[in-house]
SEDOBA-380179 format. One record per residue (C-alpha): residue in three letters; x, y, z. Coordinates in nm, 2 decimals. Example, Ala and Ser with C-alpha at 12.3 -4.5 7.8 and 13.67 -1.06 7.14 Angstrom:
Ala | 1.23 | -0.45 | 0.78
Ser | 1.37 | -0.11 | 0.71
//
This chain:
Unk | -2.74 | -4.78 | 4.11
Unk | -3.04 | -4.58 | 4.01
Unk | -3.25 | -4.52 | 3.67
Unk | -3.10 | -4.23 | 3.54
Unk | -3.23 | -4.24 | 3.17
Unk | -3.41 | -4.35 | 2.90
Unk | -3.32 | -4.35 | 2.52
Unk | -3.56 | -4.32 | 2.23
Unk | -3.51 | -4.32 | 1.87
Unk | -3.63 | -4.10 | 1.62
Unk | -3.83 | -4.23 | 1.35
Unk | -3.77 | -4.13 | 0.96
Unk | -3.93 | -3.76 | 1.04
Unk | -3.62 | -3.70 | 1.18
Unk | -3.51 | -3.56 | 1.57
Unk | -3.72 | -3.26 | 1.63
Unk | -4.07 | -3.43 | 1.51
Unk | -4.00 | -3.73 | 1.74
Unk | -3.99 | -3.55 | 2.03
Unk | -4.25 | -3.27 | 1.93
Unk | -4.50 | -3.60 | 1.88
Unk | -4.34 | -3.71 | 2.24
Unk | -4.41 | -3.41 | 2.40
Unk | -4.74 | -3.38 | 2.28
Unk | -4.86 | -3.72 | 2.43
Unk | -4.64 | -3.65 | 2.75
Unk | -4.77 | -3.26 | 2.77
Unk | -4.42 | -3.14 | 2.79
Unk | -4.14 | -2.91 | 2.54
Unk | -3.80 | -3.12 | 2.47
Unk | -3.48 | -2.90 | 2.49
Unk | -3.21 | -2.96 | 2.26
Unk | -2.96 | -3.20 | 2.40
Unk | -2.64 | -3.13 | 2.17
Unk | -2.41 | -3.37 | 2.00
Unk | -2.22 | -3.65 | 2.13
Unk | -1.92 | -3.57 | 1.90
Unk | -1.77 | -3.96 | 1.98
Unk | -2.08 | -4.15 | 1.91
Unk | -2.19 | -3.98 | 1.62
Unk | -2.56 | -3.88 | 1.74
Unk | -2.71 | -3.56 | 1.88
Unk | -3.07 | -3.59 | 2.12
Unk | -3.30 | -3.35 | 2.24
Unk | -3.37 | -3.43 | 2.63
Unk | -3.69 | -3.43 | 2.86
Unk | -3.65 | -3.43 | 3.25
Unk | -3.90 | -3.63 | 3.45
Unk | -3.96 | -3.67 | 3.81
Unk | -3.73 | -3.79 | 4.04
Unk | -3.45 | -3.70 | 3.85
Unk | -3.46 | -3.91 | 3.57
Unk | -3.45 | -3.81 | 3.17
Unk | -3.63 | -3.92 | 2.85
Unk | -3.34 | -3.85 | 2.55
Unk | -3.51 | -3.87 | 2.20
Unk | -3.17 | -3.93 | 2.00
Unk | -3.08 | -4.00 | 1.61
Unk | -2.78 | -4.11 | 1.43
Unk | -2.59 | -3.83 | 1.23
Unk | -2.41 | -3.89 | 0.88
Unk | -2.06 | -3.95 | 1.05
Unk | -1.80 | -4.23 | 1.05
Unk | -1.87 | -4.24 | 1.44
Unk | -2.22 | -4.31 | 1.41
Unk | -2.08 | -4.67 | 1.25
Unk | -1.78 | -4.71 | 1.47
Unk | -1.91 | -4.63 | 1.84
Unk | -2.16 | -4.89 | 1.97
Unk | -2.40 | -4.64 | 2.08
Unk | -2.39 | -4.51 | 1.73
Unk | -2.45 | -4.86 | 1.62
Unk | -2.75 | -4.91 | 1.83
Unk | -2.91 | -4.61 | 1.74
Unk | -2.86 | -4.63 | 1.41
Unk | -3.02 | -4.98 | 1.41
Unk | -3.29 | -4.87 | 1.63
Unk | -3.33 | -4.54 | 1.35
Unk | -3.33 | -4.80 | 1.05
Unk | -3.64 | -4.99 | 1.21
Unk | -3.84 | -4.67 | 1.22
Unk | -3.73 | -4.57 | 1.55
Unk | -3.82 | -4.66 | 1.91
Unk | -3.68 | -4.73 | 2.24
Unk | -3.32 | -4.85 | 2.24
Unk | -3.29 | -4.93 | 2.57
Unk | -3.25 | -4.76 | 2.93
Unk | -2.97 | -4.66 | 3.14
Unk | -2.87 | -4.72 | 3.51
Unk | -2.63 | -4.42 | 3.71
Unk | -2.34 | -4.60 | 3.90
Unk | -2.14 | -4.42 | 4.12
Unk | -1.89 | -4.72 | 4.15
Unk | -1.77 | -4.77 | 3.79
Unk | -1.49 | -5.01 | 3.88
Unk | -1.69 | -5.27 | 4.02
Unk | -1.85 | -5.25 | 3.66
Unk | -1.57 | -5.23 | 3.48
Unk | -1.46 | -5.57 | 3.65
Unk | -1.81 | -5.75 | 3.62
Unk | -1.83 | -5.65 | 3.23
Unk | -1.44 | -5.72 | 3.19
Unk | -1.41 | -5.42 | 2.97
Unk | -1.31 | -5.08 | 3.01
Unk | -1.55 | -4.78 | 3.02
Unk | -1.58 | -4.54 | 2.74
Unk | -1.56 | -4.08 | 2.72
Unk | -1.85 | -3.97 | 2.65
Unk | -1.95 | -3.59 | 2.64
Unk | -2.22 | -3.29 | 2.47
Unk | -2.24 | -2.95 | 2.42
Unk | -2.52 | -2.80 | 2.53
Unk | -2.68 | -2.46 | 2.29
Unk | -2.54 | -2.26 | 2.56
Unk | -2.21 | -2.41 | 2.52
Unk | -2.17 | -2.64 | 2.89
Unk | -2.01 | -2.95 | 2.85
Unk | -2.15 | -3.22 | 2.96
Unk | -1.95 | -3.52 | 3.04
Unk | -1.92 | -3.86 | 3.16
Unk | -1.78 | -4.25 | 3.15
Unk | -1.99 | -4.51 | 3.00
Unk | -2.07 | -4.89 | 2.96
Unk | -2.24 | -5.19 | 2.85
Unk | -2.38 | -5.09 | 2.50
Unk | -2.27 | -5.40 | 2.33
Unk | -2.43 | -5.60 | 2.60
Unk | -2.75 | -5.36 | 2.51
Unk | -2.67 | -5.48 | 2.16
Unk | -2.64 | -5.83 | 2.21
Unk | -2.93 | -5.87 | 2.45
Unk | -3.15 | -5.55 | 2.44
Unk | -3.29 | -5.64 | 2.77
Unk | -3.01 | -5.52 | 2.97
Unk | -2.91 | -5.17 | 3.08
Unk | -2.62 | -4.93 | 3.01
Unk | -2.41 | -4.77 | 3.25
Unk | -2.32 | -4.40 | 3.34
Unk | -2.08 | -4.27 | 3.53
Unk | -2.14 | -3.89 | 3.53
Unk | -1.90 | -3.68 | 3.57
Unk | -2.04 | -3.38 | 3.53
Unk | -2.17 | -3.14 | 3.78
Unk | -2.47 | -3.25 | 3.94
Unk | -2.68 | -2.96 | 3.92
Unk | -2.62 | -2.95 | 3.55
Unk | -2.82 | -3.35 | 3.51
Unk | -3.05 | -3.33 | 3.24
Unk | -3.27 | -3.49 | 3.50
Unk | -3.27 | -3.17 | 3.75
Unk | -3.46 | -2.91 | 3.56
Unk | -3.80 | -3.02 | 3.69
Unk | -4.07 | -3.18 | 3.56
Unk | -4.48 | -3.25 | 3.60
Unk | -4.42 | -3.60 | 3.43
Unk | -4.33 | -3.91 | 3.65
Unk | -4.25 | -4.24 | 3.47
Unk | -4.41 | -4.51 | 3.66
Unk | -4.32 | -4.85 | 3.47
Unk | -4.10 | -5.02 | 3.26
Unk | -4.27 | -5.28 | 3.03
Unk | -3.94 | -5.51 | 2.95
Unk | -3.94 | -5.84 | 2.78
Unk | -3.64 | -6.06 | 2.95
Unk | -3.50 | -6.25 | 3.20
Unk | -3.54 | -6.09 | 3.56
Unk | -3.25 | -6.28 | 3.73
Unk | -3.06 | -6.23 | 3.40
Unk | -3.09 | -5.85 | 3.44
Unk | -3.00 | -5.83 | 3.80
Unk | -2.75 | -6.06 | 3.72
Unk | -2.56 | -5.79 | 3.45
Unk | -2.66 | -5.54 | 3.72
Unk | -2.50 | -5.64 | 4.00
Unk | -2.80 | -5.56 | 4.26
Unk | -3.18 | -5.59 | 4.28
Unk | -3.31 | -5.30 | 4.03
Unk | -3.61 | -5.26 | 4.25
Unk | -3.35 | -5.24 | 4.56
Unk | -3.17 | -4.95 | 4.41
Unk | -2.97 | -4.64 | 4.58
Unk | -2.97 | -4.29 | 4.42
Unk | -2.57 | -4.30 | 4.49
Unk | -2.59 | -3.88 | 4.51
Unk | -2.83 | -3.94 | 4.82
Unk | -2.79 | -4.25 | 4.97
Unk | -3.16 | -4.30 | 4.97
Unk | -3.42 | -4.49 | 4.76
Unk | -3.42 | -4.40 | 4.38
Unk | -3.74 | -4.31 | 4.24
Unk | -4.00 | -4.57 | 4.27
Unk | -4.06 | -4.72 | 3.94
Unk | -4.20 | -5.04 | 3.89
Unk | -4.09 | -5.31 | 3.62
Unk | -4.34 | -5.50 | 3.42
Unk | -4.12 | -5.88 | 3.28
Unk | -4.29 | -6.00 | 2.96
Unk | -4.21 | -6.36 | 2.95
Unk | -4.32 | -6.43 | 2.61
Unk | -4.20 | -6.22 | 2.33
Unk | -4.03 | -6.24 | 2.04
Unk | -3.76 | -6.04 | 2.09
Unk | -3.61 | -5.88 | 2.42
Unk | -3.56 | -5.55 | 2.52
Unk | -3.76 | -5.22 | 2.67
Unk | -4.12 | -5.24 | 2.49
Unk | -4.27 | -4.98 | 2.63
Unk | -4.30 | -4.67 | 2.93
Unk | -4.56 | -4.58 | 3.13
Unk | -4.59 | -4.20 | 3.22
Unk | -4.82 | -3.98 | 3.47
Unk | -4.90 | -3.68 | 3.33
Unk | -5.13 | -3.39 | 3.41
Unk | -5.38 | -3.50 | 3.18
Unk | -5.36 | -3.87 | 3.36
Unk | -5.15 | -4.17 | 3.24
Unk | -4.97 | -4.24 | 2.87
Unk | -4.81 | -4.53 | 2.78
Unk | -4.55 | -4.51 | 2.48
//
């Protein structure tokens, strides 16, 4: 397992603003992302160190965006005035998933401006829905090189501010987050730290922070 991404909702200015006003605190351009033609959204992506990716994504007005769980979540997320709707781990062995969730993985895919397709398997978002603490799954299937996460970046996120269970989360997980593999490399993921809120009303990622050339941000 390994962090691969993290998913933030635009707010009622819409897709581009969102990640303009991210960009600005972070010190870094967002690139547009495409649509995800099943779930009914479109994002516009920022690579980070290590090879991980912030997604700012919104819901589009299309039946999928109410059918597809990730449409559902986002939508929600949109509807509250945006924010973080959670944040996704990479598996590179999607059976043993499949079997712990007892559910089948879904297709996803974009199309990038430059017209690569992008796709891959994924998992877990009505467990994100149900308990907002816990992680989706990817399974990428997809190129490598062509990871939104690859293209380089002078921003490293550091923590994860998550109010939850710890033993629940590494209980849905399978594995000790902070234990993680990078299953391309074998090695160590990138070293980011997870803050648990105990008490708070309501579960789920609350906040990111980021290193950044003109020192730390925390959104």
């Amino acid at each position: 397992m390994r962090l691969d991404h993290l998913s933030y909702a635009a707010g009622p200015e819409g897709l581009a603003a969102t990640a303009e006003w991210l960009g600005g605190l972070l010190g870094q351009e967002f690139v547009d992302g495409g649509v995800h033609p099943r779930f009914g959204t479109r994002n516009m992506t920022l690579p980070l160190r290590g090879g991980i990716y912030l997604e700012v994504v919104e819901p589009l007005d299309h039946p999928a965006s109410d059918k597809a769980p990730y449409g559902q979540a986002v939508k929600a997320r949109a509807a509250l005035g945006g924010g973080w709707v959670g944040w996704c781990v990479a598996t590179s062995n999607l059976p043993a998933v499949e079997q712990r969730l007892g559910r089948s993985a879904v297709d996803g895919n974009r199309r990038l401006p430059d017209g690569t397709e992008l796709v891959w398997k994924q998992i877990g978002i009505n467990g994100l829905i149900a308990d907002p603490q816990l992680p989706y799954f990817i399974h990428w299937l997809s190129d490598r090189k062509l990871h939104p996460g690859n293209a380089g970046s002078d921003v490293t996120l550091t923590t994860l501010e998550i109010a939850g269970d710890p033993q629940r989360v590494k209980d849905w997980i399978g594995e000790d987050l902070q234990a993680r593999v990078d299953p391309w490399t074998g090695k160590p993921a990138a070293n980011v730290a997870v803050e648990w809120i105990a008490e708070h009303g309501t579960p789920g990622l609350q906040a990111c922070k980021f290193q950044t050339p003109g020192g730390e941000v925390r959104i």
